[in-house]
PADOTI-528417 format. One record per residue (C-alpha): chain; y, z, x; residue in one letter. Coordinates in pm, whole numbers, always signed. Layout:
<nodes>
[node 'A'; [Y; Z; X]; 'A'],
...
</nodes>
This chain:
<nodes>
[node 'A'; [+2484; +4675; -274]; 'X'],
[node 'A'; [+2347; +4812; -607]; 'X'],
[node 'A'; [+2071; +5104; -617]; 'X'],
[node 'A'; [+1715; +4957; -548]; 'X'],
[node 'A'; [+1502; +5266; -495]; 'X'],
[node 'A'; [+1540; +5586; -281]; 'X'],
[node 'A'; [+1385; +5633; +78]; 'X'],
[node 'A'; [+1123; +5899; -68]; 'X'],
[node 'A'; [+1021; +5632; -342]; 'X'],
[node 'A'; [+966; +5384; -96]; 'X'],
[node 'A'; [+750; +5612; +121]; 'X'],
[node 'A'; [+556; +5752; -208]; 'X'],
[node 'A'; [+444; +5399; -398]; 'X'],
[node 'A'; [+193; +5306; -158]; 'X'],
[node 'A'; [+17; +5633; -125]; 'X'],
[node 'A'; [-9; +5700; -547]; 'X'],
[node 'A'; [-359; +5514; -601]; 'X'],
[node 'A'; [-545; +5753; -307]; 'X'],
[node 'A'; [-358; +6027; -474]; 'X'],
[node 'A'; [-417; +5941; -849]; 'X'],
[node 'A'; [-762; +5841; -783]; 'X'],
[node 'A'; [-811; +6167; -622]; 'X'],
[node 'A'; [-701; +6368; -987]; 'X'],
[node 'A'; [-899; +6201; -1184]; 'X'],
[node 'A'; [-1246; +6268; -968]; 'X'],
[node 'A'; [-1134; +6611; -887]; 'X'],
[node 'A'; [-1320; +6505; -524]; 'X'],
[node 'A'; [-1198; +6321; -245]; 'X'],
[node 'A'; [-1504; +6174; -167]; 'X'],
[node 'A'; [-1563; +6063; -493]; 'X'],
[node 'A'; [-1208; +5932; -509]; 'X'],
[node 'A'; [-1294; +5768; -137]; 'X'],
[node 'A'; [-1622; +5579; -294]; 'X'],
[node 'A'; [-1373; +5457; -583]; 'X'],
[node 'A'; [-1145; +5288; -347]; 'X'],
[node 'A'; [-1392; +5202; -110]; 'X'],
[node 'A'; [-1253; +5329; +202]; 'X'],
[node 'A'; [-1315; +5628; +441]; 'X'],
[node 'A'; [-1299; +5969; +317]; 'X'],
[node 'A'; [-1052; +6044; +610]; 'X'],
[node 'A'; [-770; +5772; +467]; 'X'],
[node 'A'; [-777; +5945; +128]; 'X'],
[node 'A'; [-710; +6304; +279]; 'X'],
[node 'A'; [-439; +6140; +499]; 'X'],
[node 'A'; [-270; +5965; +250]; 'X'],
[node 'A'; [-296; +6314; +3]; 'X'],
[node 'A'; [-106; +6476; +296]; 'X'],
[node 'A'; [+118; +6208; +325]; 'X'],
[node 'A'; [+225; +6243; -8]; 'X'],
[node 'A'; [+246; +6612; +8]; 'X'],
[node 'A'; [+466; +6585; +315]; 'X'],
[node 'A'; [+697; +6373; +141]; 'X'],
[node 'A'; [+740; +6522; -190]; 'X'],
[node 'A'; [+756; +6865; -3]; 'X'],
[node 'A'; [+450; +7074; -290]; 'X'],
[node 'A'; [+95; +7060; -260]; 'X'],
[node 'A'; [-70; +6853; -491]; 'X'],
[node 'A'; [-447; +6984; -482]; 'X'],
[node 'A'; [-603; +7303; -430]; 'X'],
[node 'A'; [-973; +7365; -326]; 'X'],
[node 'A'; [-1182; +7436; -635]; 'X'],
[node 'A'; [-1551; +7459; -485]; 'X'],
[node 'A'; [-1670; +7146; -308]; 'X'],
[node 'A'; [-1432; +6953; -535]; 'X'],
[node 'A'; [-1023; +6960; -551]; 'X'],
[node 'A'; [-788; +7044; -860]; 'X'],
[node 'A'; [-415; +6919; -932]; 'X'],
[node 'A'; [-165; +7228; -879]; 'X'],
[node 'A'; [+107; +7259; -1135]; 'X'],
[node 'A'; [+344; +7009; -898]; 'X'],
[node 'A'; [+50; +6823; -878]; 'X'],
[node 'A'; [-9; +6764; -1281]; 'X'],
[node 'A'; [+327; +6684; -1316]; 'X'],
[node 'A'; [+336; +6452; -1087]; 'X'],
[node 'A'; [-18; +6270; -1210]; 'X'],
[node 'A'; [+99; +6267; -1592]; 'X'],
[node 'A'; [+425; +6115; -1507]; 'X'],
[node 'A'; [+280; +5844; -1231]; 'X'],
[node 'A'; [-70; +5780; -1407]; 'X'],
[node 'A'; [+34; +5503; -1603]; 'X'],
[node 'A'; [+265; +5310; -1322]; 'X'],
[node 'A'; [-102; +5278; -1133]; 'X'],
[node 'A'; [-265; +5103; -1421]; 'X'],
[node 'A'; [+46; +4910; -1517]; 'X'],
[node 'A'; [+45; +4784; -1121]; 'X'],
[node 'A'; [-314; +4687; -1123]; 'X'],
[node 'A'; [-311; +4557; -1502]; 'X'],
[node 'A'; [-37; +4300; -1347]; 'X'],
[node 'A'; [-202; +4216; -1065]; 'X'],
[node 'A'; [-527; +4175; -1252]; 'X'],
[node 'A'; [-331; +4005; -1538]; 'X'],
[node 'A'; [-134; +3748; -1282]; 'X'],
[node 'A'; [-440; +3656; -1075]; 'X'],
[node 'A'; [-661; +3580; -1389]; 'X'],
[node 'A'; [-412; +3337; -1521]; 'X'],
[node 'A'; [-432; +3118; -1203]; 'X'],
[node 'A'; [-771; +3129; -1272]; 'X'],
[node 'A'; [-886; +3085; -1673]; 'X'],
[node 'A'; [-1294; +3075; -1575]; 'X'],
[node 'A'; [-1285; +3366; -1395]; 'X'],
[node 'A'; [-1136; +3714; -1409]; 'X'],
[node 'A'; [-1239; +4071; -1571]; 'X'],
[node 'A'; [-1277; +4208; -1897]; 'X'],
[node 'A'; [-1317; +4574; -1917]; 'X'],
[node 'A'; [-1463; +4601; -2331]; 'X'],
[node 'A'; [-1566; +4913; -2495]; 'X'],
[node 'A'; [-1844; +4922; -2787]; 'X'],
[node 'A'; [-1954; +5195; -3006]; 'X'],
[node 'A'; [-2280; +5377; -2955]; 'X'],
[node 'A'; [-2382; +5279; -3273]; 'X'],
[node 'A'; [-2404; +4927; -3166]; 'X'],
[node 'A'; [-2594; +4912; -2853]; 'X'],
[node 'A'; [-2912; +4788; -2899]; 'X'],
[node 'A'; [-2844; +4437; -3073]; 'X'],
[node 'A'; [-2516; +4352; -3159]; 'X'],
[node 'A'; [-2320; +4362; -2877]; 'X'],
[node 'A'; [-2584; +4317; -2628]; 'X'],
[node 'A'; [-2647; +3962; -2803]; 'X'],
[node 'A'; [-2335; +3881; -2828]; 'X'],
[node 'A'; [-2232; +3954; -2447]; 'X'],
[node 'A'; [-2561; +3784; -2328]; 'X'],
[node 'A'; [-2417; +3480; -2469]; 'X'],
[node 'A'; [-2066; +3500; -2399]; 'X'],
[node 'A'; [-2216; +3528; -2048]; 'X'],
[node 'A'; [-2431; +3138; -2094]; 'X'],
[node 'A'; [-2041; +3054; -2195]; 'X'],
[node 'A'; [-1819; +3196; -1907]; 'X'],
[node 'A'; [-2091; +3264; -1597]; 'X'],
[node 'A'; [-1759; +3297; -1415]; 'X'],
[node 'A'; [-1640; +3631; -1630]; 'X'],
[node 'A'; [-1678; +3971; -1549]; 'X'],
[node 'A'; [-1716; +4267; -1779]; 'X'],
[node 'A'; [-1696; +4616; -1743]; 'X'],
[node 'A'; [-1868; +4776; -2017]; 'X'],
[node 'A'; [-1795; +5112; -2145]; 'X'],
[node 'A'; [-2034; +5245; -2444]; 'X'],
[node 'A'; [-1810; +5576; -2599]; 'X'],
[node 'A'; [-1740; +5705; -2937]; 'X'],
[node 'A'; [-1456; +5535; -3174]; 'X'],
[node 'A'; [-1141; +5795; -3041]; 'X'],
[node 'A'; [-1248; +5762; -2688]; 'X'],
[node 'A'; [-1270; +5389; -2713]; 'X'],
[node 'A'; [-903; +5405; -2906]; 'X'],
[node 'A'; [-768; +5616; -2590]; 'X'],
[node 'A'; [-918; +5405; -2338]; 'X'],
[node 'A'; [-723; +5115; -2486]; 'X'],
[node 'A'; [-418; +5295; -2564]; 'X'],
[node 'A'; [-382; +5340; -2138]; 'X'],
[node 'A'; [-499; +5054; -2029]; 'X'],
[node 'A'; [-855; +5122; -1945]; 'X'],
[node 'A'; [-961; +4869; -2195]; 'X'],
[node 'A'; [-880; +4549; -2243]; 'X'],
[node 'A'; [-1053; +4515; -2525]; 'X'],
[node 'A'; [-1339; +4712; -2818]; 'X'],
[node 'A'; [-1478; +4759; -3090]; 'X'],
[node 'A'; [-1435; +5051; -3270]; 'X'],
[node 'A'; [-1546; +5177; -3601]; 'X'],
[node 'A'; [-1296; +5253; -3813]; 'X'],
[node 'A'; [-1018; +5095; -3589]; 'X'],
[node 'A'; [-744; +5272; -3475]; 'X'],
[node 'A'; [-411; +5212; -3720]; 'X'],
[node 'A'; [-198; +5190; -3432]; 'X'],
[node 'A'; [-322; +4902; -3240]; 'X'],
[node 'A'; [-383; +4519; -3334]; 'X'],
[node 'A'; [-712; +4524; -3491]; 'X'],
[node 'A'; [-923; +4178; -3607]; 'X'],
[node 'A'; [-1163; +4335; -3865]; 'X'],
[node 'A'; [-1509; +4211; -3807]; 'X'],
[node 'A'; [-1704; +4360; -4095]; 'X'],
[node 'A'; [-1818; +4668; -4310]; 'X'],
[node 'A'; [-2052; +4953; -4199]; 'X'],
[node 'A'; [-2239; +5113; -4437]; 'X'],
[node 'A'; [-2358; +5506; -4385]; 'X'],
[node 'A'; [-2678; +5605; -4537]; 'X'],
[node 'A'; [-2865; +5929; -4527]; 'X'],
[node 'A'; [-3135; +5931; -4289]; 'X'],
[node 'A'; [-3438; +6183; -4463]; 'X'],
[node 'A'; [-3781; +6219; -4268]; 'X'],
[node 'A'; [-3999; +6014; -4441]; 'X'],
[node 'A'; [-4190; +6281; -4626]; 'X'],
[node 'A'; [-3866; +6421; -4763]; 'X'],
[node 'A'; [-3877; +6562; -5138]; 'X'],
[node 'A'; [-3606; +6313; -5229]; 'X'],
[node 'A'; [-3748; +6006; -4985]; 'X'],
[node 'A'; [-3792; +5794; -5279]; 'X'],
[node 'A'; [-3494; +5806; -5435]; 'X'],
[node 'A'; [-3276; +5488; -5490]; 'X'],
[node 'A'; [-2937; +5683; -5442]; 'X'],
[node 'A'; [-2893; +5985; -5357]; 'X'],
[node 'A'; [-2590; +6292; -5447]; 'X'],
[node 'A'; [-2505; +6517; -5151]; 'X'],
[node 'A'; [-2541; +6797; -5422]; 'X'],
[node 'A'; [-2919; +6756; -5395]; 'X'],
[node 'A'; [-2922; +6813; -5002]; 'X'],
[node 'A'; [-2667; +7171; -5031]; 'X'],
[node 'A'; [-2970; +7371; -4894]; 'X'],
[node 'A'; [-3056; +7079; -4651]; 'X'],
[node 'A'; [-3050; +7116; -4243]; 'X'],
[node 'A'; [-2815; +6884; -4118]; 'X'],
[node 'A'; [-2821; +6664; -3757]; 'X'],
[node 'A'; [-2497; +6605; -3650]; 'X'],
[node 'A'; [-2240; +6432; -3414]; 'X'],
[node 'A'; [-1982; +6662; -3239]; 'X'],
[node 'A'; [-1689; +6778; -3386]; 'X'],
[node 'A'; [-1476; +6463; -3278]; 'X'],
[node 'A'; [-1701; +6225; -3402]; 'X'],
[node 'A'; [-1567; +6020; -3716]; 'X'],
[node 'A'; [-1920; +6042; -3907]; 'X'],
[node 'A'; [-1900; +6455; -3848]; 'X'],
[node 'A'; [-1547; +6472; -3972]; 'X'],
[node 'A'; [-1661; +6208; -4296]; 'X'],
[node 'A'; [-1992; +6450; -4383]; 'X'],
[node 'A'; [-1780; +6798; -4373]; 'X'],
[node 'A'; [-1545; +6546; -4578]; 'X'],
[node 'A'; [-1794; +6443; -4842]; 'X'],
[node 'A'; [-2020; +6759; -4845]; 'X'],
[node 'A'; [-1688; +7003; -4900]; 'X'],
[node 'A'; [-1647; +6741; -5203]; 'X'],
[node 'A'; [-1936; +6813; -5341]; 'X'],
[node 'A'; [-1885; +7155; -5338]; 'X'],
[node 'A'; [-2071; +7305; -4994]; 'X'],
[node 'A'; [-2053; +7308; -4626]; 'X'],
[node 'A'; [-2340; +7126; -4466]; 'X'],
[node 'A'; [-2556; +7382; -4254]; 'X'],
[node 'A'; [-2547; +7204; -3900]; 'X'],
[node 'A'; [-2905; +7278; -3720]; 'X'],
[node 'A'; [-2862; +7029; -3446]; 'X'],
[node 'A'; [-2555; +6893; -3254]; 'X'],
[node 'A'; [-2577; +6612; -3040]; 'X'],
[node 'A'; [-2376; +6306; -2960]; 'X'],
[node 'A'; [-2688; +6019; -2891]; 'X'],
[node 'A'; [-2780; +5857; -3225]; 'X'],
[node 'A'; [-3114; +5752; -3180]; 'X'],
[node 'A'; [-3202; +6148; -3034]; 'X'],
[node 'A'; [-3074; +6197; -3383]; 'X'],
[node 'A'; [-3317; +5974; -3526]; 'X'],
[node 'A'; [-3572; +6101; -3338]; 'X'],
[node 'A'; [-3509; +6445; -3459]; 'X'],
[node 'A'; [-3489; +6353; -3837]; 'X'],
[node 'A'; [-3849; +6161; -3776]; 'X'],
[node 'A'; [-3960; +6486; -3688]; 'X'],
[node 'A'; [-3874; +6691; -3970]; 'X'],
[node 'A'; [-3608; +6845; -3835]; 'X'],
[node 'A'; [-3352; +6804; -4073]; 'X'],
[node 'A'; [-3130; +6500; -4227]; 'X'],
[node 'A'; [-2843; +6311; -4133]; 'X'],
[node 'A'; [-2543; +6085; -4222]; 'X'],
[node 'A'; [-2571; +5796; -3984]; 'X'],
[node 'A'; [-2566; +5395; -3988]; 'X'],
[node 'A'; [-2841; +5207; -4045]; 'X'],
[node 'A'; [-3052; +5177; -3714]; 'X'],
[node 'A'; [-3082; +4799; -3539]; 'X'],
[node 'A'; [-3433; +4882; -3428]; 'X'],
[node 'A'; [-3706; +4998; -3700]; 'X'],
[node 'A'; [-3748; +5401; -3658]; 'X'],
[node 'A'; [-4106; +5494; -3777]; 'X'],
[node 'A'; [-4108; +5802; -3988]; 'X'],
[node 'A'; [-3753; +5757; -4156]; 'X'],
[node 'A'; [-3631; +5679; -4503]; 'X'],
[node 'A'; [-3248; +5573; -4553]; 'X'],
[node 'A'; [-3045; +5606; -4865]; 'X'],
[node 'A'; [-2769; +5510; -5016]; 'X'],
[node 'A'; [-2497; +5834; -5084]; 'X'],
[node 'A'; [-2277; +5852; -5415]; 'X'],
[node 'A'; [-1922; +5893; -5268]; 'X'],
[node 'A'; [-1975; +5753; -4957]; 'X'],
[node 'A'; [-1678; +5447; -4844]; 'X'],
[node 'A'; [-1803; +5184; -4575]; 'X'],
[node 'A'; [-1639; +5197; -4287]; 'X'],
[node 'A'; [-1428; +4885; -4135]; 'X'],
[node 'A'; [-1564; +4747; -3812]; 'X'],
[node 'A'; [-1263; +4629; -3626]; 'X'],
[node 'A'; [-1211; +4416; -3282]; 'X'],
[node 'A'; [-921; +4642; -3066]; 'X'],
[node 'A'; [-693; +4513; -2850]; 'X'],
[node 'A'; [-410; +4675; -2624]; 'X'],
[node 'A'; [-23; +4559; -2693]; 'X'],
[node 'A'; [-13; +4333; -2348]; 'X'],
[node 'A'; [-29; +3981; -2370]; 'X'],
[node 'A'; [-405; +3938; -2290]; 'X'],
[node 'A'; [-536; +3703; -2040]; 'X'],
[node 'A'; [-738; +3405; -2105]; 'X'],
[node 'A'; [-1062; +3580; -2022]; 'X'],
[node 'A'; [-971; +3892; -2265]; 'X'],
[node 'A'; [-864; +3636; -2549]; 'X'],
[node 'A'; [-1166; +3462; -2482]; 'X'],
[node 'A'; [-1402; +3683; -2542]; 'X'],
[node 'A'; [-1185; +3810; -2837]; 'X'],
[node 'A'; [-1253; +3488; -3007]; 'X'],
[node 'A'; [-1602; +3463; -2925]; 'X'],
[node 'A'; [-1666; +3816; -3087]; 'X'],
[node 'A'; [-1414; +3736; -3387]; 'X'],
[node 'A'; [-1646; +3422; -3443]; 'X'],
[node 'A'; [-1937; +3623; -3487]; 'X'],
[node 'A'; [-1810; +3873; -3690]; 'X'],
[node 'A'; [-2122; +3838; -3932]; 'X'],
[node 'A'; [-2347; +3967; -3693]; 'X'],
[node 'A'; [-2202; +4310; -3749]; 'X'],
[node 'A'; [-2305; +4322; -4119]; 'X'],
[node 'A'; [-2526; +4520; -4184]; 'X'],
[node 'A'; [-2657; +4397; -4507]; 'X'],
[node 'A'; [-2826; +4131; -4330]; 'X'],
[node 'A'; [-3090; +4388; -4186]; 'X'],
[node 'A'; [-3186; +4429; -4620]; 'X'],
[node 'A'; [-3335; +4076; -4609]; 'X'],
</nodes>
């Protein structure tokens, strides 16, 4: 009889969701609440698993629980088989099924308050029968979410150059000034002008940080960064304020007390529709052609008229 899979496989399979769910909360009763069962089953199956791989997995780490070095190991090289397993599963049961189903879709922050929202609202008048899990996270998170499987589906601005991509449109970024800025009523402006400017900023890992260093270092300085934080309209707000300027896409809701301009030197950026490498189901492709037909809704000019 040819190999199959070893007696310690066989006992370790059905006890890898309690234990990868378990890693990723760094709690068991978080990790219990995920699966929906009783605190106590998680903890035995944990043990379980420990017993039969003959390591501990977790150590105590205040009220919570961290991965030991056997237990790392073990998560990075058994992380993926869990979403793999319930990708199929998901994937196999939606295809018996073409009304119903779930799409897990990711969207940028900078797109929250119209676009998508309008969008999903009436993909939802479409295909009542769909689910969607919604995640809202900046473009690299989005790209990582789909590159393991936690997406089905987003879109992400720019796209990621290793996955399919549909582009959708063009996204302008304009300098956000406070509306009684010296240079407020200028029709274009040259970084060079803002050198002894305080910036507002995104984090670090943010494309639009890494694109101002890009352009300011261009222009010969290194933009002094008063404010950090990741929430675009708190960065509006701030700017409104007086508290310094900022390199951001045009808002899809009026803020009082801003000017935006134009910035010499400054590419759009490409607004693209993500998918994973799977086959997608009917409800992923779907909404992926829903989305692609309304790719004009994510141009920005139209907010000029």
């Amino acid at each position: 009889m040819d190999w199959y899979v070893t007696p310690e496989t066989a006992t370790i399979a059905p006890l890898l969701v309690a234990f990868d769910a378990a890693a990723r909360e760094g709690h068991i009763t978080r990790a219990a609440d995920l699966l929906d069962v009783p605190q106590s089953s998680v903890s035995r199956r944990i043990r379980a698993l420990e017993k039969a791989v003959g390591v501990a997995l977790f150590q105590q780490s205040g009220r919570g629980v961290v991965l030991t070095t056997a237990g790392r190991e073990l998560h990075e090289r058994t992380r993926h088989l869990v979403r793999e397993l319930d990708g199929a599963i998901t994937t196999v049961r939606e295809h018996a099924d073409p009304d119903h189903g779930v799409v897990r879709f990711g969207f940028p922050l900078t797109l929250g308050p119209v676009s998508i929202p309008s969008l999903l609202a009436e993909f939802h008048r479409l295909a009542p029968g769909v689910r969607l899990h919604l995640v809202q996270a900046h473009g690299e998170a989005l790209a990582e979410m789909v590159r393991d499987g936690r997406l089905d589906l987003a879109v992400i601005i720019p796209p990621p150059e290793d996955l399919p991509v549909t582009v959708l449109a063009q996204q302008r970024l304009l300098l956000h000034l406070p509306s009684s800025h010296r240079l407020a009523g200028r029709a274009r402006l040259d970084l060079r002008d803002l050198a002894d400017d305080h910036f507002i900023a995104n984090p670090p890992d943010y494309h639009i940080r890494r694109e101002l260093e890009s352009v300011c270092a261009e222009a010969g300085f290194e933009p002094y960064i008063a404010f950090e934080i990741s929430e675009f309209e708190t960065i509006r707000a701030l700017v409104a304020q007086g508290l310094g300027v900022a390199l951001l896409p045009r808002s899809e809701t009026p803020v009082p007390g801003i000017v935006t301009v134009p910035v010499v030197g400054i590419a759009n950026r490409t607004i693209g529709l993500t998918t994973g490498t799977r086959t997608p189901s009917p409800a992923v492709a779907r909404l992926h052609a829903h989305i692609a037909g309304h790719a004009a809704r994510f141009d920005d000019r139209r907010l000029d008229s």
